[in-house]
C-alpha positions in Angstrom: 30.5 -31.3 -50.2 30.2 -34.4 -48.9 32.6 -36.5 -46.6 31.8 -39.9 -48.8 34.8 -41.4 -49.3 35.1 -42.6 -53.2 37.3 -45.3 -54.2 39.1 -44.1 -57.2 41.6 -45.9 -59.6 44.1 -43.4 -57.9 44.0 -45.7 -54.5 46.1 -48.8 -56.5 48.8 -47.4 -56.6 49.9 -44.7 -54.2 52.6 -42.3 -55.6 55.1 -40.9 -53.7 55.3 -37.3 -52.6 57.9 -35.3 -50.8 58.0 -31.9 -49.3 58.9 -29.0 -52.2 60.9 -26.1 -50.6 59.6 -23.7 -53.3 56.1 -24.1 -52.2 56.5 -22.4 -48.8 55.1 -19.4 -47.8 58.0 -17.8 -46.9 59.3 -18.6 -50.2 56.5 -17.2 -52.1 56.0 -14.6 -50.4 59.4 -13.5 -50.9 58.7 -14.0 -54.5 55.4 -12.3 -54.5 57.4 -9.1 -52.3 59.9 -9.2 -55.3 56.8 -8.8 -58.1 55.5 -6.4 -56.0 52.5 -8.1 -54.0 51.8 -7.8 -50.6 51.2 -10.9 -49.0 50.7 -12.6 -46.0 52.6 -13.2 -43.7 53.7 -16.8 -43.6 53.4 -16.9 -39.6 49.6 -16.3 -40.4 48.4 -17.6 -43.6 45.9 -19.4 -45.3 47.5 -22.7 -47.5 45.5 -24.8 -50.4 46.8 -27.8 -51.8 45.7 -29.4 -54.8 46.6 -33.1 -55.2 48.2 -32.7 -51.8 48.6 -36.5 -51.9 50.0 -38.1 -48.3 50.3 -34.3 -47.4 53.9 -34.8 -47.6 54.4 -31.4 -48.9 52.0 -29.3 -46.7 51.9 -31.6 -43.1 55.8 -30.3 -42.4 55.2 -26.6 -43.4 51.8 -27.1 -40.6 54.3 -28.3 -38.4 56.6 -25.4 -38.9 53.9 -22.8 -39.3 51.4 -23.5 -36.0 49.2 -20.2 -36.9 48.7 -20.6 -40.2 45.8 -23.0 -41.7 46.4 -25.9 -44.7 44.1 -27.4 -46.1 45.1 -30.4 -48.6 42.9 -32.0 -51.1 43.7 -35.1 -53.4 41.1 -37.6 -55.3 43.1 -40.5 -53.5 41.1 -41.6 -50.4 43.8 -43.9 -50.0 46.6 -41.1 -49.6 44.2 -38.7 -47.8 44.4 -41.9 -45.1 47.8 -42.1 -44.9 48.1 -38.3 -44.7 45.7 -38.3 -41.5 47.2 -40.6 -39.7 50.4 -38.4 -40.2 48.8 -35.8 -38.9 47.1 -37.6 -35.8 50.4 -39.2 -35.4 52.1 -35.3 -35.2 49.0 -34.1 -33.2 48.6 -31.2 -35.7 45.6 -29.0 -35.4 46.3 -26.6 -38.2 46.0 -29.2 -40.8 42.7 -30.8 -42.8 43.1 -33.4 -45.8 40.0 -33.9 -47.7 39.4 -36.6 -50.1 37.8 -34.7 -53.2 37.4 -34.3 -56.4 38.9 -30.8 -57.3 36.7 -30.3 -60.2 33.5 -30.4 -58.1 35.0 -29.1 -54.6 32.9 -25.9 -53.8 35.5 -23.3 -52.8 32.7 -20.3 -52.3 33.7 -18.1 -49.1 37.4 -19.5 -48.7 40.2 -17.7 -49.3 43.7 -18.9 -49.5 
């Protein structure tokens, strides 16, 4: 992967994002506890995002969650801008927005 940042049709028009309580970890590993999984614990866990956007969604669950990792990806290098500067803003270490296109993003050795 490169860190070439590609100018999509996406940067235009930035969408709005906002956090989603139901993407947690606590929350879905309470769900994944009630299916019978044993997950993580959300103190300690590894988070991907997809289309993270701004980071919206995953920069207040870094705050909240200081030992875990997030990583958020989005095609928008526009967003993934705005994101960061969230993030340096917040002083968050646990956090990393990429701007990438899912479809070719090598995910070989990470787990999440």
């Amino acid at each position: 992967m490169t860190n070439k940042k590609i100018k999509h049709r996406y940067d235009s028009i930035p969408y709005e994002s906002c956090a989603f309580i139901q993407t947690h970890p606590e929350h879905l590993a309470v769900i994944g506890k009630l299916f019978g999984f044993l997950p993580v614990a959300a103190d300690n866990c590894r988070v991907l995002e997809l289309g993270c956007g701004s980071g919206s969604n995953c920069i207040p669950m870094a705050g909240n969650l200081p030992n875990s990792t997030f990583i958020g990806l989005d095609i928008s290098s526009k967003q993934i801008d705005m994101g960061q500067y969230m993030i340096n803003s917040l002083g968050l270490k646990n956090i990393t927005l990429t701007q990438a296109d899912i479809a070719s993003y090598d995910f070989i050795d990470e787990k999440f």
